[in-house]
N, C-alpha and C positions, 0 to 999 in steps of 0.2 A: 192202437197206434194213433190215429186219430182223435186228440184230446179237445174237448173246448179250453178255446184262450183263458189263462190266470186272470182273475181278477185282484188287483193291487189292492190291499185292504184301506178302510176309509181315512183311517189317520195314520199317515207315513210322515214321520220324521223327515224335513228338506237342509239341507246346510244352508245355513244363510252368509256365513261369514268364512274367509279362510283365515286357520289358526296356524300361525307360522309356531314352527320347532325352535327353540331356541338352539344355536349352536352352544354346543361343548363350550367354555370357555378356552382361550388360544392361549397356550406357554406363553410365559413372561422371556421375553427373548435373551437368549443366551450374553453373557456378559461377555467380552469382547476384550481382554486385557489387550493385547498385541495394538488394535486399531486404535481404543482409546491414547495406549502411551503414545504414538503416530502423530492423532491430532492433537496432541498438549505439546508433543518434540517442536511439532512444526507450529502451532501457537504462539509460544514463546521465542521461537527461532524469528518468526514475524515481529515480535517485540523488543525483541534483541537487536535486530536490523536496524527497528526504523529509532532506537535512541542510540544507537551506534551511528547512525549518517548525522542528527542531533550535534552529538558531541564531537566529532568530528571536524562537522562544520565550524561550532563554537573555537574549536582547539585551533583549526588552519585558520579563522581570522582575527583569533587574537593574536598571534603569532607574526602575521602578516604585518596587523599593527604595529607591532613592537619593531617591526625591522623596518617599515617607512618613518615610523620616528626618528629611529637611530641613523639612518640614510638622510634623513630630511638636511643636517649639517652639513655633511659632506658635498651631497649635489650642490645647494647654494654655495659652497665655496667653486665649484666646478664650473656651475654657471654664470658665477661673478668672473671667473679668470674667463669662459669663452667668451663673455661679452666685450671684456675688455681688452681683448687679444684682438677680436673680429672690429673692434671701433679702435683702435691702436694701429692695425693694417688698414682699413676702410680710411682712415687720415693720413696716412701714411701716402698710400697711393693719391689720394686724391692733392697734395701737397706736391708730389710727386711728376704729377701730369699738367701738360703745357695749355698757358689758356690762351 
């Protein structure tokens, strides 16, 4: 029962370095029809937007133009008759009242 201690023989092998495992290479991840179509719907729905507010804008100020043009006549006549309604009464009165 009582052994003398092993002696470790003279040239023992020592690790000097750790040798990492390489992993397994990982799946190429699953293609994703549903999500892709998702983010292309909502891509293009962002692109659709912002040349929809674009055109929009271009559409309500030419339009706009077009009817201060065609208004431009009318008010100058409108404003020709309030002026000389307002200076036709304004003389009127003042002709009017006692000095």
């Amino acid at each position: 029962m009582n052994q003398p201690p092993r002696v470790p023989p003279r040239f023992v092998p020592t690790l000097t370095e750790v040798v990492q495992v390489a992993a397994p290479p990982a799946a190429p991840p699953a293609f994703d029809a549903l999500a892709f179509e998702e983010q292309l719907v909502h891509r293009v729905m962002q692109r659709v937007d912002a040349l929809l507010e674009q055109r929009v804008r271009q559409a309500v100020t030419h339009v706009i133009e077009e009817q201060t043009r065609s208004l431009l006549p009318r008010l100058r006549e409108e404003l020709d008759s309030v002026v000389r309604g307002s200076l036709s009464e304004a003389l009127a009165q003042e002709l009017a009242s006692p000095r």
